[in-house]
C-alpha positions in Angstrom: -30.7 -32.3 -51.6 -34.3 -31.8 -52.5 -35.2 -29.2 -54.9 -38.9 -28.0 -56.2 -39.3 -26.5 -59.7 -42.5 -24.3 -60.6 -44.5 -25.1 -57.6 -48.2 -23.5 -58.1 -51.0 -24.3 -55.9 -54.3 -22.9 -54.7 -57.4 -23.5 -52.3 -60.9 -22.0 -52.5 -59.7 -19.5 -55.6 -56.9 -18.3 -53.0 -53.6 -18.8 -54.4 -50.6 -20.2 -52.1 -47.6 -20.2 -54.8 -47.3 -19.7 -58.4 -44.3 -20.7 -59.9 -42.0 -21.3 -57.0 -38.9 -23.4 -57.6 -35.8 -23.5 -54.9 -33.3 -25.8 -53.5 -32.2 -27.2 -50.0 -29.0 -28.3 -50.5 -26.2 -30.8 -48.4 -26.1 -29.6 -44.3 -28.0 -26.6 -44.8 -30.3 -25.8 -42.0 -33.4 -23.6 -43.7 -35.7 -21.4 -41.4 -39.2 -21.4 -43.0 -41.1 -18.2 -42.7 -44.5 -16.8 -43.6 -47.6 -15.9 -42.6 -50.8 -17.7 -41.1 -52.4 -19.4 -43.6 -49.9 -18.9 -46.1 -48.6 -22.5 -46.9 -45.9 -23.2 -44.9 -47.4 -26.6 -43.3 -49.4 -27.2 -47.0 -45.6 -26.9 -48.5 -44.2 -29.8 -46.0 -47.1 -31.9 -46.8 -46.1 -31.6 -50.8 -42.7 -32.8 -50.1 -43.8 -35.6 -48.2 -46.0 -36.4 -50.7 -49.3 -35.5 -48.7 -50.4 -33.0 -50.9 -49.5 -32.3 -55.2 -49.2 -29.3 -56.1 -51.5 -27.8 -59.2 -48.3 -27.3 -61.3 -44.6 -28.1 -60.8 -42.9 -30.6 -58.9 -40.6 -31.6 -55.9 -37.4 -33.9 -56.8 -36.5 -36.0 -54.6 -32.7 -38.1 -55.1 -33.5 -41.7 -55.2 -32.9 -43.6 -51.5 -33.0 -40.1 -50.1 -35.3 -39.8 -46.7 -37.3 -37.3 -45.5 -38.6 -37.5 -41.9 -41.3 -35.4 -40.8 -42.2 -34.0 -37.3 -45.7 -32.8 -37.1 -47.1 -30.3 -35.0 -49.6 -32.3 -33.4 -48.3 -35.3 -30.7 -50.5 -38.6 -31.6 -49.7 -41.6 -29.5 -50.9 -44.8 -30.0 -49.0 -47.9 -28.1 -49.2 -47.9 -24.0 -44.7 -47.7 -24.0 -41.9 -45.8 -24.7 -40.3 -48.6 -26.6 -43.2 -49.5 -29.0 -44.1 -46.3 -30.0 -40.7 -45.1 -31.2 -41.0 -48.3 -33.3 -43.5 -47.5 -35.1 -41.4 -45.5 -36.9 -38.8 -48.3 -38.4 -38.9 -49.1 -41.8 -41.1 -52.4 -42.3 -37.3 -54.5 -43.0 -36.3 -53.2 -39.9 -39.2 -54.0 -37.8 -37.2 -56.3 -35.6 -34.5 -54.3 -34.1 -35.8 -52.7 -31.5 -31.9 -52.3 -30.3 -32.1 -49.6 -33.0 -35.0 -47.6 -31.2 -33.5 -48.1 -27.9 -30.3 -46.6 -29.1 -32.1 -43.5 -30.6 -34.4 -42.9 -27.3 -30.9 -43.2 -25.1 -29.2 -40.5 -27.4 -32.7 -38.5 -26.5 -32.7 -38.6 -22.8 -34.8 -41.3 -22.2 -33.2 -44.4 -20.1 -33.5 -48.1 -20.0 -36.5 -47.9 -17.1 -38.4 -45.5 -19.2 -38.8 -47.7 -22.4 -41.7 -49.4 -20.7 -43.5 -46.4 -19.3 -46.4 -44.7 -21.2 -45.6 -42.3 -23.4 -48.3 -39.9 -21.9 -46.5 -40.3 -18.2 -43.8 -37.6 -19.5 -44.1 -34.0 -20.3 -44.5 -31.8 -23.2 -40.8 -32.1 -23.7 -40.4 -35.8 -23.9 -43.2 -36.3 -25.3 -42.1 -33.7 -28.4 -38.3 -36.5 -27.8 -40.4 -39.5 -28.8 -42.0 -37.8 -31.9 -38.5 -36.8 -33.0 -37.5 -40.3 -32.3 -40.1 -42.0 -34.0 -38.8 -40.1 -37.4 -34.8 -40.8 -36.4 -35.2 -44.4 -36.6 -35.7 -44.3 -39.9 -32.2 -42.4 -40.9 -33.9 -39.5 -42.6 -31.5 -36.8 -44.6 -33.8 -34.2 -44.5 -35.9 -33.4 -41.1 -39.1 -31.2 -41.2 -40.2 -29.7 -38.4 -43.4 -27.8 -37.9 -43.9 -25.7 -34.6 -41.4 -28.0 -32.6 -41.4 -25.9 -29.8 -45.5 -25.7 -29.3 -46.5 -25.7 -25.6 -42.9 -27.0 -24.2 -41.1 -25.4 -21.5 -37.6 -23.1 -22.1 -35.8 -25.9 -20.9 -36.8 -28.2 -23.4 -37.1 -26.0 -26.1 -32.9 -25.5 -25.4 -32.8 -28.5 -25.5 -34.3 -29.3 -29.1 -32.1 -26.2 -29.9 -29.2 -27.8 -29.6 -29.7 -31.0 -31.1 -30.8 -29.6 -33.9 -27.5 -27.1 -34.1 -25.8 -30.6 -34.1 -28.3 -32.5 -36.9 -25.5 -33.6 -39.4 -28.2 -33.7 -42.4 -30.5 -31.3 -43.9 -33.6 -29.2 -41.9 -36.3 -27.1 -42.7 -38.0 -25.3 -39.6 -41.4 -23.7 -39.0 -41.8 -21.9 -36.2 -42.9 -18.5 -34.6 -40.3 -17.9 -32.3 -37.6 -15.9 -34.0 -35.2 -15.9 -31.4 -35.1 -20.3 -31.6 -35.1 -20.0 -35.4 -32.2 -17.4 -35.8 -29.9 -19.7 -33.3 -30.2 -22.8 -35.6 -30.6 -21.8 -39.0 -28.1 -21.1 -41.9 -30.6 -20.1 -44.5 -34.3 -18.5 -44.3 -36.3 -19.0 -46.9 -40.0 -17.3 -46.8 -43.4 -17.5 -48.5 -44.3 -13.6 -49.6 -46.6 -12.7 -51.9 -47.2 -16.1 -53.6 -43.4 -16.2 -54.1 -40.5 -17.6 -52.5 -37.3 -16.0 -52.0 -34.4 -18.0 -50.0 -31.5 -16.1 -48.5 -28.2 -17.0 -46.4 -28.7 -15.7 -43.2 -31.6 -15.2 -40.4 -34.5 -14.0 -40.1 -33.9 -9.9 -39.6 -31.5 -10.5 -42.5 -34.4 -11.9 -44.9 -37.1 -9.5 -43.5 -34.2 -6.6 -43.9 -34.0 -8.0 -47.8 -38.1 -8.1 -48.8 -38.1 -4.7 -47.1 -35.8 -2.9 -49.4 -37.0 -5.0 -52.5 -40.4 -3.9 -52.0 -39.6 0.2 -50.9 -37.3 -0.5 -54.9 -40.2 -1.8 -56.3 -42.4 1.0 -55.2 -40.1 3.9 -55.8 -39.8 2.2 -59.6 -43.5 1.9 -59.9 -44.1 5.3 -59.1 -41.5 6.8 -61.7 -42.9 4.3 -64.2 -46.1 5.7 -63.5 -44.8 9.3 -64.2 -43.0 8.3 -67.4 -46.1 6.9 -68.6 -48.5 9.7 -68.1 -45.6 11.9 -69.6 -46.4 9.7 -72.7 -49.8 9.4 -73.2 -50.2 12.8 -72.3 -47.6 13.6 -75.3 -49.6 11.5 -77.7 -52.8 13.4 -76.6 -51.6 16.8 -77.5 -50.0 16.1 -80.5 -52.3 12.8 -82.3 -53.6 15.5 -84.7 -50.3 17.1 -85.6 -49.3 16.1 -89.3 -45.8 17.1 -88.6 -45.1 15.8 -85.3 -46.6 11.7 -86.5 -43.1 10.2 -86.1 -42.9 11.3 -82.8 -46.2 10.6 -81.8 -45.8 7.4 -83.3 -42.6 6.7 -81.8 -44.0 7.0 -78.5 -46.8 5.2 -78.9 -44.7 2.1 -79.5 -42.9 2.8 -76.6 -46.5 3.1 -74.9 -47.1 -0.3 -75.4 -43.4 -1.6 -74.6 -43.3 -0.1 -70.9 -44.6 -2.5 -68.6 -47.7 -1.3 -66.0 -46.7 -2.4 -62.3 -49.6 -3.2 -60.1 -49.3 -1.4 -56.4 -48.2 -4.1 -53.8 -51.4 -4.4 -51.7 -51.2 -3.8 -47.9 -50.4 -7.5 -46.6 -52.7 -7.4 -43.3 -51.3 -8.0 -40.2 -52.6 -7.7 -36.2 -53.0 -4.4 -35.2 -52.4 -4.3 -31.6 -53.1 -0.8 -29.6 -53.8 -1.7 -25.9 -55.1 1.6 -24.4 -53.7 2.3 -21.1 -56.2 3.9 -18.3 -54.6 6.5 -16.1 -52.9 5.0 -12.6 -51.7 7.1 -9.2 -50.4 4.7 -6.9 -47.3 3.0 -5.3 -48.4 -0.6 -6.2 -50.7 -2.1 -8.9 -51.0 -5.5 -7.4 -49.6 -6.9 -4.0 -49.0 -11.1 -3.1 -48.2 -11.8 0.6 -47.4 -15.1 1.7 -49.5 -16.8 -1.1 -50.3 -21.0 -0.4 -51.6 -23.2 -3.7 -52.1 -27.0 -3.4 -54.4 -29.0 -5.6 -53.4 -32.0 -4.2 -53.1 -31.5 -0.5 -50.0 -33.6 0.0 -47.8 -31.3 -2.1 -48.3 -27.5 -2.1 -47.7 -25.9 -5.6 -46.9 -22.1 -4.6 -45.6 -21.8 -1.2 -45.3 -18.2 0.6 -44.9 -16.0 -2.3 -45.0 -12.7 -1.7 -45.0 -10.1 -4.8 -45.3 -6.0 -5.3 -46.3 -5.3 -9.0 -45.6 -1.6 -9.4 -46.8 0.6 -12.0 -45.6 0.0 -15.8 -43.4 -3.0 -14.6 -43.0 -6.0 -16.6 -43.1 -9.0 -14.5 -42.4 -12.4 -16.6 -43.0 -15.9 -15.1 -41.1 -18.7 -16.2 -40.2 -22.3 -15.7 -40.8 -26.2 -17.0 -44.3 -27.2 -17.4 -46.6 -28.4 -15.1 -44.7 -26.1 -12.0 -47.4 -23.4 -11.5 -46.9 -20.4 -14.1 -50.6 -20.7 -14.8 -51.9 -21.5 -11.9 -50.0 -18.2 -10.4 -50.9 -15.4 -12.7 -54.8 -17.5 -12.2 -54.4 -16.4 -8.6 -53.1 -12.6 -9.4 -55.8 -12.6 -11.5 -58.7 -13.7 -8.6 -59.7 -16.6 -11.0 -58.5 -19.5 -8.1 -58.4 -18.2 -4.3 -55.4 -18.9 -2.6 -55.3 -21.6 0.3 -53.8 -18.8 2.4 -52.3 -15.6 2.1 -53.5 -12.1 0.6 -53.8 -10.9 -2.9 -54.9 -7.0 -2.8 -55.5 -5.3 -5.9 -55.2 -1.4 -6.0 -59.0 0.3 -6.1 -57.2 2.2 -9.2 -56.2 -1.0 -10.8 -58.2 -2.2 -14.0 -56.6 -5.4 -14.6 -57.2 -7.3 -18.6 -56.5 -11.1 -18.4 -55.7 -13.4 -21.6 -55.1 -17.2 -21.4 -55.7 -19.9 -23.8 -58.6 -21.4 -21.6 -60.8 -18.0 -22.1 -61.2 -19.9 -25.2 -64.1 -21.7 -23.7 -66.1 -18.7 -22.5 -66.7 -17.4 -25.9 -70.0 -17.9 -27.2 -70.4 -20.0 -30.1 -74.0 -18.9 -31.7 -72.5 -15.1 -31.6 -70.3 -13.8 -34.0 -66.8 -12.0 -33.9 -68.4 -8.9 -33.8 -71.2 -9.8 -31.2 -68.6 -11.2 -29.0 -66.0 -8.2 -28.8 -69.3 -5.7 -28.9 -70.6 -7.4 -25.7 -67.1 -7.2 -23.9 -67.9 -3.3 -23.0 -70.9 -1.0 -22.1 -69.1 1.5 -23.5 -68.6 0.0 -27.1 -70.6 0.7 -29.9 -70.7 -1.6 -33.7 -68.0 1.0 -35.1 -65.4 0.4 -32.6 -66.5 -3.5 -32.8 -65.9 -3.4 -36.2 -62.5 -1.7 -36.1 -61.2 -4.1 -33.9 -62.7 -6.6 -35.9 -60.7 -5.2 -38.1 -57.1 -5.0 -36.2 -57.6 -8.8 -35.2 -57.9 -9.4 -39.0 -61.9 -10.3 -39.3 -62.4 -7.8 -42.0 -65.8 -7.6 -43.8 -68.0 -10.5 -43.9 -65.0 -12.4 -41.4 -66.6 -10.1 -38.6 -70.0 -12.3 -39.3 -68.1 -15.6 -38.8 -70.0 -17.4 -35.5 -67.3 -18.6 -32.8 -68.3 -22.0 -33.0 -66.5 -22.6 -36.4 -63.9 -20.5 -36.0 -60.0 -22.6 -35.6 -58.1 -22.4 -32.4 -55.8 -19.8 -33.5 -58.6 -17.6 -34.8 -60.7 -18.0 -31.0 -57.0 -16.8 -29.4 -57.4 -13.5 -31.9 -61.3 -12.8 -31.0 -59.9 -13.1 -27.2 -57.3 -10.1 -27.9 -59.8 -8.3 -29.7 -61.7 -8.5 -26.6 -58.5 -7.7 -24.2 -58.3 -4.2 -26.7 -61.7 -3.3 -25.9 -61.4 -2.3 -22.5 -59.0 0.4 -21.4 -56.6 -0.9 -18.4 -53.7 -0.8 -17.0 -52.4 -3.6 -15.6 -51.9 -7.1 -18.0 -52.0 -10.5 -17.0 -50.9 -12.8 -20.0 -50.7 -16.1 -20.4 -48.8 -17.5 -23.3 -50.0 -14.6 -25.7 -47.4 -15.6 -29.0 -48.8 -19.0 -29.1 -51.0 -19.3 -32.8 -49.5 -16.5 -33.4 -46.6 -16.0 -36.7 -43.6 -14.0 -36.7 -45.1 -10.6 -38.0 -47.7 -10.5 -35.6 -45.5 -11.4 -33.0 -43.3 -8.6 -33.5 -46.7 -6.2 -33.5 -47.5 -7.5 -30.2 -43.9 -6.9 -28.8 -44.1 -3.6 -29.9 -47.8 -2.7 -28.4 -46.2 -4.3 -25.0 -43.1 -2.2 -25.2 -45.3 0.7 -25.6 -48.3 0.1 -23.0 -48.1 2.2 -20.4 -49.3 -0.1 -17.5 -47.9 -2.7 -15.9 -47.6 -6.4 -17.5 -47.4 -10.0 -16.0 -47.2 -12.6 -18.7 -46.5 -16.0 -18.9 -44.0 -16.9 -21.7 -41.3 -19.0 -23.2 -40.4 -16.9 -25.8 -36.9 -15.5 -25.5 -37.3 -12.8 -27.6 -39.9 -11.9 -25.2 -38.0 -11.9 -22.0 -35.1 -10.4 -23.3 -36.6 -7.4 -24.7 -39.2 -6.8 -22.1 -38.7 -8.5 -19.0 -37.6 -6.2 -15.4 -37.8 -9.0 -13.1 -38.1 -12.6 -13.3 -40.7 -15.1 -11.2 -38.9 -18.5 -11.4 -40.5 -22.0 -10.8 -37.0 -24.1 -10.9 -36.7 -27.4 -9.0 -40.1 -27.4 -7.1 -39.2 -23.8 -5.6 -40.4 -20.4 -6.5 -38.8 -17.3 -6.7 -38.4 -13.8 -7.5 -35.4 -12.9 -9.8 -34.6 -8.5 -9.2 -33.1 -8.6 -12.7 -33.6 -9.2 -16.7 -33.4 -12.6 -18.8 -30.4 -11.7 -19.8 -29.2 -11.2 -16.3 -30.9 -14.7 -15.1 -28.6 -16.3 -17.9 -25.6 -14.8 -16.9 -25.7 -15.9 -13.2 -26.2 -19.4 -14.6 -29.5 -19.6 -16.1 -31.1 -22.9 -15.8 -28.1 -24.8 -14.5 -28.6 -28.7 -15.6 -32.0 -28.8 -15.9 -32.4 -28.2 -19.1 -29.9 -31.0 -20.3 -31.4 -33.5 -17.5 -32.7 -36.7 -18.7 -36.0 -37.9 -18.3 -34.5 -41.1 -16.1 -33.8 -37.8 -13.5 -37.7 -37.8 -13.0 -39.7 -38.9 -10.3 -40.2 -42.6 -11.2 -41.6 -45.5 -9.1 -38.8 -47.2 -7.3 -38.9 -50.6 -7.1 -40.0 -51.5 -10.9 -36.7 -49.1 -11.9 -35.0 -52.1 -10.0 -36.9 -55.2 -10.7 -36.7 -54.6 -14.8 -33.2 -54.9 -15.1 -30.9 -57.5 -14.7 -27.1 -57.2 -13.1 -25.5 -55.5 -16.3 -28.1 -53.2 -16.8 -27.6 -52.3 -13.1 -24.1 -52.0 -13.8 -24.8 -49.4 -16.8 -28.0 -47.5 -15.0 -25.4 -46.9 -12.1 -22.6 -45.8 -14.9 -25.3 -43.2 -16.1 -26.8 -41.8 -13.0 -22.9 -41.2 -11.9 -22.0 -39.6 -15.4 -24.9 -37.7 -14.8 -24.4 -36.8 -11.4 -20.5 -35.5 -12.7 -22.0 -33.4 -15.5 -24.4 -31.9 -13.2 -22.0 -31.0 -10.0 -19.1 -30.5 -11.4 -19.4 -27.3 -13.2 -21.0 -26.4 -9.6 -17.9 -27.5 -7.8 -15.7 -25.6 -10.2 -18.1 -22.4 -9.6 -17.8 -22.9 -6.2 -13.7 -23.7 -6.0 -13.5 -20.3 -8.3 -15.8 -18.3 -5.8 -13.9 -18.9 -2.8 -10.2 -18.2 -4.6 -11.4 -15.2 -5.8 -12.6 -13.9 -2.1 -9.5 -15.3 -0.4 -7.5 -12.9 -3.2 -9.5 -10.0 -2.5 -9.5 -10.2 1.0 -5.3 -10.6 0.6 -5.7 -7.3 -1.3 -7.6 -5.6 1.3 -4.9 -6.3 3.9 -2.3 -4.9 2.0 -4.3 -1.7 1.2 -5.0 -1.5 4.8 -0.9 -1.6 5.6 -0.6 0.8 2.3 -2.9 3.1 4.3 -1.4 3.0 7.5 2.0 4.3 5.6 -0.3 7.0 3.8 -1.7 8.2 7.0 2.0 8.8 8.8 2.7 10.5 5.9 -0.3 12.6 6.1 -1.1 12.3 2.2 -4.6 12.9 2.0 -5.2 12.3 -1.4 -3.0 8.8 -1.4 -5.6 8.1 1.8 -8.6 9.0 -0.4 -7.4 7.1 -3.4 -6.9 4.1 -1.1 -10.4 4.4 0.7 -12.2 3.7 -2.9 -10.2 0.8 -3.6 -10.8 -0.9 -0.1 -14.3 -0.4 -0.7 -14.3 -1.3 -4.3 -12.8 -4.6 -3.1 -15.7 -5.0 -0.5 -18.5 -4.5 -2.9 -16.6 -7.7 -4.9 -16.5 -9.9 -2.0 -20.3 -9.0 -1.1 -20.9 -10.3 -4.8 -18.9 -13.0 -4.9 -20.5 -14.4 -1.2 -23.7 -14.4 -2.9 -22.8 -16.1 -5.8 -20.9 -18.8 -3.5 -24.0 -18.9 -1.8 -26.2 -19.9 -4.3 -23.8 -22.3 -6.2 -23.6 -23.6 -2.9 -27.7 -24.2 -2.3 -27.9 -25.8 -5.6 -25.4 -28.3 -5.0 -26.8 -29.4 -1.9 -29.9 -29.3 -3.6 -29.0 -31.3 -6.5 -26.2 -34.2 -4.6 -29.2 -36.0 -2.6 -31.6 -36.4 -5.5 -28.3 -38.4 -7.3 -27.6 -40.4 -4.0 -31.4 -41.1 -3.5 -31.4 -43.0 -7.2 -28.6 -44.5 -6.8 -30.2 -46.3 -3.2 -32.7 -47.1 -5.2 -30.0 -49.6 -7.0 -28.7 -51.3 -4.4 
């Protein structure tokens, strides 16, 4: 349990907290909220002991640990093994076992210890910075923006370890949907203060809501009461027999306390303006072919129809082709083969973290989002200005100084300039916090043209998403369905629980590192593995097939039951019999497809699990 008592601190004359105390206390699980620039990362490094606070303090329990995982990935050492050492205590330098036992319990096996730590993806490499802090047996765990740049896989992944983290946790982050599935507590910097409640996120938002609407409504009557008052004391100061009462109130003048009007906390203002659209199809993909590297083709015969106002969300691990796809839709790569036709009425808006680079650093905010259209003159550059918070003297600031997160708002700025109607989106919520995610959901949900976007954001997909392009085990396909849907016919299988041993690695060093017993115990792991993966597919596909052999028994005795109905000429029994023949039917369909594809991914899966255990013998 850590607690802080009267935190204040400020930067520059702007002031983070004044007078913030709270407690995290045993196996609570706290979801930190707030936004940009508000001193959520600044409150981490003061409990760590990064930063002091102007007044106040944080208590810390003697021998109690507190292991932070930082935003930013920084490694040092060429392996696996001596990086997540770096983290021991300096009286446990030695025992490597230690580290070795903490990577395992993270996915990473005995081959990868000696690999380089910038050979694996986002995902493991985010594993190894939790690892580094693990080995050091910390009570509390602080993690800012864990789930940066990684994949959905991994980030359900790090979702449920941390459901299972036996100790305390504090958690930044802007996806609400992650947050709300782990937390037991949200605790949230607003207005200088800090208020921590049981509960999630819409719970604590729900809370400062109706505090503040309270506050408002009791500001307003004070305000009444008080001009009620002074207005009393005007009329009657000069009347000699009406001094008590004048008096009287004049005290009570003084008594009644003045409350300031909450100021408007700022927050993105997103309005995409929609151009008109007649058409059957925004955007068509036939028979698309990608490679970089010409031995292995990235995208493969993808064909897509984007009609108009659909929402089209592309998902998969890292490094599969999300980008590079929606790089092709948008006629920034040409494909090796195939056809990408855009409708002559299409007016297409692209945002991607790399546009970053085609801003202009000597112009400012304003130059750069005045120079995105003929059309626009200083007054609408200065209202967007405006709506992507650059208010004032902000909308002077020159690109080349501006932070990462501040470049990703000028490029929005400059996607709202234009009117279109058809969205290609890459990553959008990344840099951004939880209110001005929610502003850009809600500009989404309203746009009237069509949207392809790139995301890992759950809350995302399942409030927007229609259909579904999937990169999953070096295939791509097009899911006719929502997230929610995708999930329900089993998701992302056992990919996102696989181990980083399941990754392409180079055969004969997996081999020649280990001796007999660690044979013996890579061979134990691979067939564990191999279990955990195929059996719930075996099960699937033992269910599937009962199921159709029952229906199809049920079908055959409706068939006799409508043989009897038919001698007996009852035409209603016959029609009553007729629906649930073909309500049967429509089951077995169903059920053929789902045998099918539990079927294709087993086959898929059992050879990769044969071909690394060859690799042992």
């Amino acid at each position: 349990m850590i607690s802080a008592e009267n935190l204040s601190k400020s930067y520059a004359g702007q002031t983070l907290f004044d007078g913030v105390s709270f407690k995290i206390n045993s196996r609570e699980r706290v979801g930190l909220v707030g936004r940009n620039g508000h001193g959520k990362t600044t409150l981490f490094r003061m409990i760590v002991g990064e930063e002091t606070p102007d007044e106040g303090q944080i208590v810390v329990p003697k021998n109690y640990r507190v292991g932070y995982v930082r935003q930013h990935l920084d490694f040092t050492e060429d392996t696996v093994l001596k990086e997540g050492m770096k983290g021991l205590p300096p009286h446990r330098m030695d025992q490597h076992w230690l580290v070795e036992k903490v990577l395992a319990g993270l996915g990473f096996s005995p081959a990868d210890m000696g690999r380089d730590p910038f050979e694996f993806s986002g995902g493991y490499q985010v594993r190894l910075n939790l690892a580094k802090v693990l080995v050091s047996a910390p009570d509390l765990l602080l993690l800012d923006e864990p789930t940066n740049y990684l994949d959905i896989t991994s980030i359900r992944w790090i979702e449920r370890f941390l459901v299972a983290w036996p100790g305390e946790l504090v958690l930044i982050t802007h996806d609400r949907t992650f947050m709300d599935r782990i937390v037991t507590h949200t605790m949230g910097i607003h207005r200088n203060r800090v208020k921590k409640i049981e509960g999630d996120t819409g719970k604590y938002y729900t809370q400062i809501a109706q505090e503040e609407e309270i506050y408002e409504k009791t500001r307003v009557n004070d305000d009444r009461r008080r001009r009620e008052v002074e207005n009393f004391i005007t009329r009657f100061r000069a009347k000699a027999r009406l001094v008590g009462m004048v008096q009287s109130r004049i005290k009570t003048l003084e008594k009644m306390e003045k409350k300031e009007r909450l100021v408007k906390l700022k927050d993105l203002d997103f309005s995409f303006t929609c151009s008109p659209f007649a058409g059957k199809y925004v955007l068509q993909a036939t028979g698309l072919d990608f490679s970089y590297d010409p031995a292995k083709k990235l995208i493969a015969d993808f064909t897509l129809t984007v009609r108009p106002g659909e929402r089209v969300c592309i998902i998969g691990p890292n490094g599969k082709g999300k980008t590079t796809l929606l790089k092709l839709l948008a006629g920034q790569l040409v494909p090796d083969s195939g056809e990408i036709a855009l409708n002559p009425r299409a007016i297409p808006g692209t945002f991607e973290q790399t546009n970053a680079s085609r801003l202009v650093d000597s112009r400012t905010v304003e130059e750069e989002i005045l120079y995105t259209h003929s059309e626009i003159n200083q007054q609408k550059a200065r209202d967007i200005c405006g709506a992507m918070m650059f208010e004032g003297d902000f909308a002077l600031k020159k690109i080349g100084v501006l932070s990462g997160g501040e470049k990703s708002r000028v490029m929005m700025g400059k996607l709202l300039a234009t009117p279109v109607n058809l969205l290609l989106l890459d990553e959008p919520t990344n840099h951004l916090d939880m209110e001005s995610s929610d502003a850009l959901l809600a500009a989404l949900d309203s746009f009237d043209g069509a949207v392809v976007m790139v995301t890992h954001n759950e809350m995302f997909l399942h409030a927007l998403a229609e259909r579904l392009i999937i990169f999953y085990r070096d295939a791509i396909e097009v899911f006719e369905g929502g997230y929610q849907h995708f999930l329900d016919k089993g998701g992302w299988g056992d990919e996102e629980v696989q181990p980083a041993s399941a990754r392409k690695q180079k055969p004969v060093k997996e081999g020649e590192k280990l001796d007999r017993k660690g044979l013996r115990k890579l061979r134990a792991e691979i067939i564990t593995e191999r279990s955990k993966a195929l059996g719930p597919l075996e099960k699937g596909i033992e269910h599937a097939e009962q199921a159709i052999e029952a229906r199809e028994k049920k079908i055959r005795e409706l068939h006799g039951a409508m043989q009897e109905a038919a001698d007996a000429r009852d035409g209603r029994k016959i029609a009553e019999i007729s629906v649930l023949i073909h309500r049967n039917e429509e089951e077995i369909e169903a059920l053929f497809e789902e045998l099918e594809e539990l079927t294709c991914r087993r086959d898929e899966l059992a050879p990769e699990f044969e071909e690394r255990l060859a690799r042992l013998d």
